[in-house]
N, C-alpha and C positions, 0 to 999 in steps of 0.2 A: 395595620391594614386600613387599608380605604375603604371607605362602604360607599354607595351611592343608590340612589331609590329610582327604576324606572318601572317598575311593576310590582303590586299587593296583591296582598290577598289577602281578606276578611272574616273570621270564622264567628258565626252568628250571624245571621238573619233578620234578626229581630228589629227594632224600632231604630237604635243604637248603631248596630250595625252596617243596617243594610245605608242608613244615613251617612256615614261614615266615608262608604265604599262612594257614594253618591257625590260626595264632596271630594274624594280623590278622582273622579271620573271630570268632574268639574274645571276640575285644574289640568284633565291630559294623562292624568295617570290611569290604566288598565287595572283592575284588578278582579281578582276571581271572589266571588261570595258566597261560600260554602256552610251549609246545616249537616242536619242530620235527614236520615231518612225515613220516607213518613211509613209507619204500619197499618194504615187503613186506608183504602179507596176513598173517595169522595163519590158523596152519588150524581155529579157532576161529570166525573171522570169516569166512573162507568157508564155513563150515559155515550160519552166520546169513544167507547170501544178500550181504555187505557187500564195496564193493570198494577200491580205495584213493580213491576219487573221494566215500566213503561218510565223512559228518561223523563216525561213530562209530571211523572207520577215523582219518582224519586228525587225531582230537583225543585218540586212542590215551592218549598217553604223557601227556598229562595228566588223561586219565579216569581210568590206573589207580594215577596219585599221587595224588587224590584217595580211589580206594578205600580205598589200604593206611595211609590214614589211619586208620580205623576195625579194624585191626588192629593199628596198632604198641600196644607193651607200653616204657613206661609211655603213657598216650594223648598223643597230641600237642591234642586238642579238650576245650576243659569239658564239651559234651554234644553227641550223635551231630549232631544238627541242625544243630550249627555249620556245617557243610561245603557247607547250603545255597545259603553267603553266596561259595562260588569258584565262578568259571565258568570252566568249560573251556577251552580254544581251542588254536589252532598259528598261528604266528609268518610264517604265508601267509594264511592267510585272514580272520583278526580284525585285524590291524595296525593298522585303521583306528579301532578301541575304544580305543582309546591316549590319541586323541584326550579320553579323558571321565575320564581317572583323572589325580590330585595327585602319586602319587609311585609310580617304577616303579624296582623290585627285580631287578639283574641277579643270577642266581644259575646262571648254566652254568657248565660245566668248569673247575678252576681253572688254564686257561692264556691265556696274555697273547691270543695270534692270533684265539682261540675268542670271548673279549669283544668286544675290539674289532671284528670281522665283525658279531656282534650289531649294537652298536652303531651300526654303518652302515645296518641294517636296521629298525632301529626310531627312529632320530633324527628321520627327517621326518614321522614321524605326533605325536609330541608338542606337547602345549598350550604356547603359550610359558610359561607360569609353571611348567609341571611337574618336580618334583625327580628326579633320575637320582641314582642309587647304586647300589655294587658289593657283594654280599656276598664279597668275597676275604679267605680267611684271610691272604693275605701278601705278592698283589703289591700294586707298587709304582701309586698312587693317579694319580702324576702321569706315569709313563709310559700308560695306560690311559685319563689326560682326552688323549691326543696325538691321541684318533682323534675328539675331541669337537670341533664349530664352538665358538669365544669365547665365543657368552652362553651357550652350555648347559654351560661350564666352570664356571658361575660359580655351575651349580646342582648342580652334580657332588661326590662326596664316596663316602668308603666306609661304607658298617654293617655292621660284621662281629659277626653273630649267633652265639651257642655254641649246639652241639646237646645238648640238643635244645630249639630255641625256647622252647617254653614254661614250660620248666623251670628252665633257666640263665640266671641274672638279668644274666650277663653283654651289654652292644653297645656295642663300639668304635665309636667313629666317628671318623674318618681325612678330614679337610680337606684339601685343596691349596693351594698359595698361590694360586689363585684362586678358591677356596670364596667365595660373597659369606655375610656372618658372619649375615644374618636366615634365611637356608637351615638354615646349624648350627644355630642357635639352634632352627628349625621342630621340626629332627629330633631335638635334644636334648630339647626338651618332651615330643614327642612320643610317644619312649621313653621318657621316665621316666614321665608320666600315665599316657597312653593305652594303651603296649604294657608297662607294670610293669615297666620295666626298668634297671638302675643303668650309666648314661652313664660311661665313658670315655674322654676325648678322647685318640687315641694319635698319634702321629707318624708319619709317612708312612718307616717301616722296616723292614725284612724282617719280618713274621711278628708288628709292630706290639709290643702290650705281652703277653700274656700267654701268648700261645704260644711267644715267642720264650722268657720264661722256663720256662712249663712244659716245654718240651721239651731245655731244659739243663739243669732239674732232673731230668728221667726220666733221658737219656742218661748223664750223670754219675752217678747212683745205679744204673745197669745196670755202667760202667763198674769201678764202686766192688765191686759186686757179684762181676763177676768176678775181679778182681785177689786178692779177700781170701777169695775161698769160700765165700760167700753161698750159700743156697737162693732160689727165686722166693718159695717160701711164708716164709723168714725175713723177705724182705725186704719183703713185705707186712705182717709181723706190725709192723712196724716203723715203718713207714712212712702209716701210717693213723694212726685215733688218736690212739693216743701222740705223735704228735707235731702233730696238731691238726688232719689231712686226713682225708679221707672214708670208711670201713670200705673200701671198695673199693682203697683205697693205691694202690699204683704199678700191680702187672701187671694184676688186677681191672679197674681203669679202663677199662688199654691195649686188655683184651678187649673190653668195653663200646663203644669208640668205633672200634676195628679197626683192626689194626695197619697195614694199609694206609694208611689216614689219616694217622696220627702215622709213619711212616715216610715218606710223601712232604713232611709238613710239613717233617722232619726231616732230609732230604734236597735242600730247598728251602734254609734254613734255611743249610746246609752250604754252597753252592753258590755264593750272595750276602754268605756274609760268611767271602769267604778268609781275613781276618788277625782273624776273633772266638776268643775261648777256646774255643767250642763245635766248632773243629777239633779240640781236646785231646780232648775227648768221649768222641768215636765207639768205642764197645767192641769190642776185640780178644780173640776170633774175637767176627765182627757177627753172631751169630746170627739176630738180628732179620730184615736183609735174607737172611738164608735161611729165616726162617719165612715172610716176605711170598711169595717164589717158589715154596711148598711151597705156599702159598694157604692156613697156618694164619693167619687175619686173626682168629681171638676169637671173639665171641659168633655172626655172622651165619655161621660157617664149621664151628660145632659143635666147634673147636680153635683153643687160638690157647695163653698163656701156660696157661691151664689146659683138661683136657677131663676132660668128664662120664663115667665108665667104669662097668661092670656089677661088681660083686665078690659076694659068699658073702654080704655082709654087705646089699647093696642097692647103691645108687647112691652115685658118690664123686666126687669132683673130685680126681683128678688134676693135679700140675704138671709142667711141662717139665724134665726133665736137659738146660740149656743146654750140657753137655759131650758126650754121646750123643743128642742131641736124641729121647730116646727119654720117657714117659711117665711119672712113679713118685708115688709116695703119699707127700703132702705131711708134710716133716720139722716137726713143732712145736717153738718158739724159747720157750727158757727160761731168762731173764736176769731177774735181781733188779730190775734198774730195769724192766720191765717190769710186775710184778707191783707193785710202787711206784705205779708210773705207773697203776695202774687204781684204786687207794683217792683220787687228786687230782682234784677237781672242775676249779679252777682250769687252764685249759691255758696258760698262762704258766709257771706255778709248772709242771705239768706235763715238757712242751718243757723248761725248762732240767734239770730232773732226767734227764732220760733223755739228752743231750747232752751234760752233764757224768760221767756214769760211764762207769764204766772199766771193764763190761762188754764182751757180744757185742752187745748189743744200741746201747749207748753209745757205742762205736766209729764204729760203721757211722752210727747217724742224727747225729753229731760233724761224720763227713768228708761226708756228704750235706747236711746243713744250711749247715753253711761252705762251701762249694762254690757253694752257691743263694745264699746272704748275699753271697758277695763277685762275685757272677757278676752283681745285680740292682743293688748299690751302683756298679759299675761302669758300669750302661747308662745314668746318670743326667747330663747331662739329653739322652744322646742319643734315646733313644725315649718320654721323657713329660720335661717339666720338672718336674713336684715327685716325690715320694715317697707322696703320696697316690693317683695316678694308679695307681701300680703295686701301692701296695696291695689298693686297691679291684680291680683285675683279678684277681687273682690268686684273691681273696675270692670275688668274682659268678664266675668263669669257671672255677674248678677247684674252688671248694668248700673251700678252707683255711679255717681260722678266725682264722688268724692271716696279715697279709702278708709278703712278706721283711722291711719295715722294725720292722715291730711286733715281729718277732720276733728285729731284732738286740735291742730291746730289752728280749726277755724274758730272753733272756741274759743281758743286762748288754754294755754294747757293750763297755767299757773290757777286762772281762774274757776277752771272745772276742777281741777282738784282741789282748791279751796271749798270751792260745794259738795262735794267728794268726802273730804274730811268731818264738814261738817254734817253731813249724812252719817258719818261713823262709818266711812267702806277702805278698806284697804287700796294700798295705791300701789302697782304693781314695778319690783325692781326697775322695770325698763323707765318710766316716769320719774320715779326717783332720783336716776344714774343721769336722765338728762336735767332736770331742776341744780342738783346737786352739781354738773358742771358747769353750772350759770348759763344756760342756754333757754330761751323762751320757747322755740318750737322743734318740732321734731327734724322740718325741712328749712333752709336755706338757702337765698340765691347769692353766691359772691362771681364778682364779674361776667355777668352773665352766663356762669354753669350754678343749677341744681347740687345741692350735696345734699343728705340725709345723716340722722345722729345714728354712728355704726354704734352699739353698746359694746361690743369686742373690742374696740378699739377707747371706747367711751370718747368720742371726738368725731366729728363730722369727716362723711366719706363722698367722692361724691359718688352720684347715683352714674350708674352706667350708660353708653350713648353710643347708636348705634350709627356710626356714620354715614348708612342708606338714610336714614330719618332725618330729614331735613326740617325744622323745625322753624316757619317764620316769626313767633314769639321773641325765641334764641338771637335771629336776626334783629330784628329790631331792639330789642335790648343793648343788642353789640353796635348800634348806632347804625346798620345798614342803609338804613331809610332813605333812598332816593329822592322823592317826592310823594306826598301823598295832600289828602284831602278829605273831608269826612265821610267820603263813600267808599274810596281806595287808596292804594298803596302800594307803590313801586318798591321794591325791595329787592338790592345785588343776594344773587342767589350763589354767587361766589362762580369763578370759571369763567367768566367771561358774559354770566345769563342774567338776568333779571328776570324777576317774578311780580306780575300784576295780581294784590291779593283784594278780593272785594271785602268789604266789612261793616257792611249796612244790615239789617234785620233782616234773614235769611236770606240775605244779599241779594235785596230788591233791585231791581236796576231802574236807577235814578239819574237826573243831571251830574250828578256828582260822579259816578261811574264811568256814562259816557264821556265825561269830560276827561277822565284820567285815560280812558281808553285811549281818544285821541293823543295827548301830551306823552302817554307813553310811548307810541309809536314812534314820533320823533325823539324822545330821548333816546329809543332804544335804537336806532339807527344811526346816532351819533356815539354812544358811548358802547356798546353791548354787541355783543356777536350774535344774539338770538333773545327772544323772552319766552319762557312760560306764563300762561293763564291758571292759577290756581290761588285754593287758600285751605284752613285746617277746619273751617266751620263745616260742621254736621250737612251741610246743604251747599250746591256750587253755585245754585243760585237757582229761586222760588221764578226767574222770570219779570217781567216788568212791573213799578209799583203801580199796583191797581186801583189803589184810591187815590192818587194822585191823577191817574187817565181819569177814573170817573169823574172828579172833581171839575178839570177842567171841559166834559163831555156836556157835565150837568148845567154848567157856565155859556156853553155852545162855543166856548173859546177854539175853533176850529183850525185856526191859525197858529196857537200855538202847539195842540197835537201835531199839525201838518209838521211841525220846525221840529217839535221832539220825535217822531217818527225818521225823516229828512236824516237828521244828525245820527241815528241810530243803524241806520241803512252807511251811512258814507264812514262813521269809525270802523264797522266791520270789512268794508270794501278796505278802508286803508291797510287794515289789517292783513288781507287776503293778501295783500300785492306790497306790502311790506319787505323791504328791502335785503330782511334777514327772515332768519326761521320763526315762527310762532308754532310752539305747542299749546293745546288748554289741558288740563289737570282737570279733568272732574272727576267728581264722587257725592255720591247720595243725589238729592233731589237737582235736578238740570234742566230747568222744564222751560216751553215759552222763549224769552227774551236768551237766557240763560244759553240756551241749546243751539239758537240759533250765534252765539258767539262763537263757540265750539266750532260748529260751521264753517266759520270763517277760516278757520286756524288752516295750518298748512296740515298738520298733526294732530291724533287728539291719546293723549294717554289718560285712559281711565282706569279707575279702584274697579275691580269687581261688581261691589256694591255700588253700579251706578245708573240710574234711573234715569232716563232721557226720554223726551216727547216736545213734541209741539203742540200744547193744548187748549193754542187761545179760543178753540170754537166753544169750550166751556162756557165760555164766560163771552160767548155772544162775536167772537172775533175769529182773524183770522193771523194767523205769522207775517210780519210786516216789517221785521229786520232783514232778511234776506232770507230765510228758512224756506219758502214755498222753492225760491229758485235757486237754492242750494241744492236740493235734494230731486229737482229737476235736472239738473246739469250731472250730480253722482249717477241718476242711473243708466246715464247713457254714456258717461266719462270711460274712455278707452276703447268703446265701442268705431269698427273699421267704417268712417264715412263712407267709404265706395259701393259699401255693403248696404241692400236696401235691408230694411228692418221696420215692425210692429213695434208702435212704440208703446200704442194705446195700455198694454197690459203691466206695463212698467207704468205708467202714467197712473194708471188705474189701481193698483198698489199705494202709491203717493196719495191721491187720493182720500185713498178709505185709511191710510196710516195717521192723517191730517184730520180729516173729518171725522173720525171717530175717538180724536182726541188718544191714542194710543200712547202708552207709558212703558217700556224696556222695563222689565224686572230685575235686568241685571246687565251688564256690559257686555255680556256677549250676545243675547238676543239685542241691543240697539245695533250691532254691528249686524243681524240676519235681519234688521227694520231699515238697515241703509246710513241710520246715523252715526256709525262708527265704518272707514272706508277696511279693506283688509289688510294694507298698510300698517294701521293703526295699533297703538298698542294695549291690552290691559293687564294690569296690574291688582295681584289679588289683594296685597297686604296696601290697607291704604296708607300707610306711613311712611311708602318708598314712593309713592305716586311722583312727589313733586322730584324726590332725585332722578327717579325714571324718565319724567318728564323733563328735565335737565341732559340727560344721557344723551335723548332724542335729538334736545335741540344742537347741543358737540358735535354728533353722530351728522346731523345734516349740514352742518357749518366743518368741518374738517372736509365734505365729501365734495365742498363748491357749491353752494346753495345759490338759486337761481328762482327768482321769484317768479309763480303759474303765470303765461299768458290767461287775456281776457279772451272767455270763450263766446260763442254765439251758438246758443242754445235750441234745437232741433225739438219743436213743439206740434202736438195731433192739430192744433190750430181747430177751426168749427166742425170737421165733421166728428171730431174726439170730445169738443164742449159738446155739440149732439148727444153723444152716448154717453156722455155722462150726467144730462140734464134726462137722460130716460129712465136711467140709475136711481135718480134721485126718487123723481113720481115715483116709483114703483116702490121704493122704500116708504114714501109716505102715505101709498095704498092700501098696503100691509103696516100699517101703523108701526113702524120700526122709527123710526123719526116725525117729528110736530112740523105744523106748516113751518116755523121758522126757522127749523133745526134745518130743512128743506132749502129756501130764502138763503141762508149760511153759507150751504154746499154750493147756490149756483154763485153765488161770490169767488169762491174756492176753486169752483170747476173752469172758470174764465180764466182767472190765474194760471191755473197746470196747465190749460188750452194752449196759452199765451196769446188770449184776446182774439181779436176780431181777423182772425187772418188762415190763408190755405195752410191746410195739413200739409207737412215736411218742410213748413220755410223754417228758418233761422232766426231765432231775436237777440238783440242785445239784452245784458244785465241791465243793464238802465231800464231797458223797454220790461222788463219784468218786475223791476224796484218798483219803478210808476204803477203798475198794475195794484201790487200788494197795497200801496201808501192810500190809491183809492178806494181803494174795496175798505180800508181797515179806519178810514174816516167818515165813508158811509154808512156801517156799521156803528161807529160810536154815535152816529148821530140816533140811534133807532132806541125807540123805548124798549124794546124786549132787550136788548142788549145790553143796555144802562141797567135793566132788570135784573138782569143774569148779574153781571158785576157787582153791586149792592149784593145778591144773597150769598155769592161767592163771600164777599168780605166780611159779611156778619155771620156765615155758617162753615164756611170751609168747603161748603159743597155746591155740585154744583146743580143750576135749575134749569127743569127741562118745561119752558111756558114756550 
């Protein structure tokens, strides 16, 4: 049978839940999210006349999980409207809607008796085809199919989602032996395409693949903690970063996700695996399970490993005296390999340097590391058969950059298990099997494919590849390499495409950059049928190098920002009017210089998760690649000229979009901010970004691609700079902006105007390029501005003098 998913339905309400539904709405998919029904008024709701018999009464608990969607912090939605696409309801009176949805998400309490009652409840309204699954972090799959009739066994499975949905690339999915495999299969697509997300298949074992180790690595490094002396705040310092995990390290996290949570996992965990190491664990005194009963659970509790306190000084974060359980001011951890460890890019090289010394610091992440290495080698193959499985969890689901096995062999396996030995600790079959075949590490590259050490095979397999995932590592290794330079790099993306991949420190945009910009336009018009803009780093680009403007600002060297500006403006134009198709591929940060590439493009396929702005008034400036009159020209683009029209309001949108330095939370609000056109495409799973962006560029090159005429841009001209210089005063009367933040906008407001000329004429691109390159050279000339830049580059943030 075929299955295919065009509508859910979610059963729980709860944090999980309704999250859930919210990341399916995300993507397009409808679904219903269904509780139970409440037995008591709110004195709220009798207030409104409402009584329990009243729909607004009865569909309670899922109306106000939908609410608190549009509060939580980070958002759980690309844009507010998402949440159109969940309908309400309670688990009495919609049952019969069941009937009309593909695949339905149990996500109540996580105890056995609470499911399976569901279960009985909602079985006979299902479509015979329709897929059941469990969101359970950790029971057991095939006691849970027990309360299932045979063929709805066979549609039965777990997805265990990380919170917070949308964020956490991590979902398990947990088969039965009677999973029918085109079901897996549905839901494995399904979450990698549709819901972006990196597929794990895990075993049907307590707490599956990645909570079972996250939570032996927490316990065990709480353990480790106390035996030796440790602080909360050392062991953070420690435990983050430096060793390849997420600034938030161990207790940070714990707060974060509530210690309630990872205490009942952990507790769960205990319980089901009487003869696991993770009995050895449990820390003596368990402070933990006495912070859980004190009800400090972290962030949602205002206390948990850390709390926010009032001092002389301002606001402070405070850590836990796990010995007094009383509150104190975080002790800061000062070891050599620490301060090592922050000059190495590399977290390979990193991890082993701080693991190897025989510091305070080196100690501790030694016996923390080893403890997770031989805890994970151990599980093997009882909770995942290969080592890729485990790694990838660990990766999507906690945010490591590294997984256990990657990172026996950043060590050096040979060498950790010789200290290993020499500790007197058991070395687990899987290390054994791979030394013993004369192999050094777990992973290997031969001819530019990945293999990993299968132990079933006891011989290297290789790791699987998904050929949406375009990989320009793999490229380059395979000698692709067109032409590059220390800023970028041309790279055949195979098909006929090229791919321009930036690769500077958060792919600053430098001389190096623009220069490949250029050089690439004409290689690609000579050799290539189209190019993509994209690359694999975490960032598409942080925008133009800022301490390099400052540098030469501080210099008064005006001439040569003039010529880096100039050049910055004329590769984008090239770009624009390029003879073939341009896509840009962004994902994650796009801000600035960055955004305004994008811009150019014919196309823009973006990840999801992509964050787009123009924010040079931050930092005292204004967009000066083309950005003001890109986004000038989109909003009247297709607009009927014969047609009179206000333009002021769209102007005035640009504006306050520009001026207030606005940042897209996601790719689909940049496309309701204008920076993404409806054209455009996004893409949720960011690993298909650049094939999609390749598709695009095929798709317009088979269809006769025809490069945009230059337009002449329909500008308010002075009496629209007028209202928007009355705009401004008025904001700076009500103190909402400083005289200079003021100064800025009328810079800005001349630009959107398009200068000194009658409402409704027409200007050239040139005549607006000019406009930008003055404003954003007389600006650098101004001390507040130089101001702003300098605290931008030594804080990250930005200053409002």
């Amino acid at each position: 049978m075929a299955y295919r998913i065009r509508k859910a339905a979610v059963i729980g309400a709860g944090v999980m839940g309704t999250q859930i539904a919210a990341h399916l709405a995300n993507v397009g998919v409808p679904s219903l999210l269904l509780d139970t029904v409440p037995t008591t008024v709110t004195p709220e709701e009798q207030q409104r006349g409402w009584t329990l018999n009243s729909p607004e009464v009865r569909n309670r608990l899922a109306r106000h999980g939908i609410q608190r969607l549009h509060q939580l912090q980070p958002a759980p939605l690309y844009v507010k409207t998402a949440s159109d696409r969940i309908i309400p309801g309670n688990i009495q009176d919609h049952l019969s809607r069941l009937s009309e949805v593909d695949w339905v998400i149990e996500a109540v309490t996580e105890q056995l008796e609470a499911k399976q009652q569901v279960y009985q409840v909602i079985v006979p309204h299902l479509k015979p085809e329709a897929i059941l699954s469990s969101n359970t972090s950790g029971l057991s799959l095939t006691t849970l199919s027990t309360a299932l009739p045979p063929p709805l066994q066979q549609r039965f499975l777990g997805t265990h989602f990380f919170n917070p949905p949308r964020y956490l690339k991590l979902l398990e999915i947990i088969p039965t032996a009677h999973t029918d495999p085109a079901v897996l299969e549905t839901i494995r697509a399904f979450g990698r395409r549709e819901l972006g997300k990196g597929i794990v298949q895990a075993k049907d074992t307590p707490n599956f693949i990645a909570n079972r180790i996250g939570i032996y690595a927490m316990l065990s490094g709480v353990k480790v903690m106390i035996e030796h002396g440790y602080t909360i705040g050392e062991v953070d310092t420690i435990t983050g970063p430096a060793i390849g995990r997420p600034r938030s390290a161990t207790f940070r996290t714990a707060d974060l996700v509530g210690l309630d949570t990872l205490w009942h996992v952990a507790e769960n965990t205990v319980a089901a695996l009487p003869t696991d190491p993770i009995q050895r664990a449990i820390p003596e005194p368990n402070f933990l399970a006495a912070m859980v009963a004190r009800g400090w659970l972290g962030n949602k509790t205002g206390q948990g490993f850390y709390k926010q306190v009032r001092t002389e000084t301002g606001r402070e974060f405070y850590e836990i005296n796990y010995q007094t359980m009383e509150y104190q001011p975080p002790r800061p951890l000062r070891a050599p390999s620490l301060q090592q460890g922050r000059g190495i890019e590399d977290v390979r090289q990193r991890v082993k340097t701080l693991a190897y010394a025989d510091d305070r610091a080196g100690q501790f992440a030694w016996k923390v590391l080893s403890e997770t290495l031989l805890y994970a080698a151990e599980r093997i193959p009882e909770i995942a058969d290969d080592i890729v499985q485990v790694d990838n969890a660990m990766k999507w689901g906690f945010n490591w950059e590294l997984g256990p096995f990657e990172t026996w062999d950043a060590l050096g396996v040979q060498t950790a298990v010789q200290k290993m030995q020499q500790e007197g600790r058991h070395i687990p079959p899987l290390v054994t099997a791979l030394l013993d075949a004369g192999h050094a590490a777990f992973y290997e590259k031969c001819q530019g494919t990945q293999r990993y050490f299968d132990m079933r095979q006891n011989a290297y397999a290789e790791v699987p590849q998904d050929p949406q995932h375009l990989r320009l590592s793999v490229l380059q290794e395979r000698q692709r390499v067109v032409q590059a330079n220390a800023g970028a790099s041309l790279i055949d993306l195979g098909a006929g495409v090229a791919c321009l991949e930036f690769h500077t420190k958060m792919n600053a945009i430098g001389g190096d950059i623009v220069d490949m910009l250029g050089r690439a336009g004409e290689i690609v018009e000579r050799d290539f049928i189209g190019l993509v803009i994209g690359n694999e780093a975490e960032h598409f680009s942080a925008g133009a190098n800022l301490a390099l403007m400052l540098l030469e600002a501080q210099n008064e060297d005006w001439d040569t920002i003039a010529q880096m500006v100039r050049m910055f403006q004329q590769v984008n134009l090239d770009l624009k009017y390029l003879r073939v198709p341009v896509v840009a591929a962004p994902a994650g940060m796009t801000l600035a210089g960055g955004c305004e590439i994008c811009l150019a493009a014919d196309r823009i396929c973006a990840a999801a998760e992509t964050f787009m702005g123009l924010v040079e008034v931050g930092v005292g400036l204004i967009p000066a690649g083309g950005g003001c009159k890109e986004l000038l020209w989109r909003c009247q683009e297709g607009l009927p000229e014969e047609v009179p029209m206000d333009l002021f309001p769209l102007v005035q949108r640009i504006f306050q979009t520009i001026g207030q330095a606005k940042v897209s939370t996601s790719a689909a609000e940049a496309q309701q901010a204008g920076f993404l056109r409806p054209q455009d495409r996004i893409t949720v799973n960011r690993d298909y970004v650049l094939y999609d962006a390749r598709q695009l560029v095929l798709d317009m090159a088979s269809q006769g691609y025809t490069p945009p005429s230059s337009p002449r841009v329909r500008v308010v001209g002075r009496s629209g700079y007028g209202n928007l210089l009355a705009a401004l005063y008025n904001m700076e009367v009500a103190r909402f902006i400083t005289a200079y933040d003021r100064h800025i906008g009328q810079k800005l407001a001349y630009i959107l105007a398009g200068g000194d000329v009658p409402a409704g004429s027409r200007v050239s691109e040139q005549h607006l390029l000019d406009l930008e390159c003055e404003a954003f050279l007389s600006l650098c000339g101004e001390p507040k501005t130089q101001a702003r830049m300098q605290h931008m580059l030594e804080t990250g943030r930005p200053l409002r003098n």
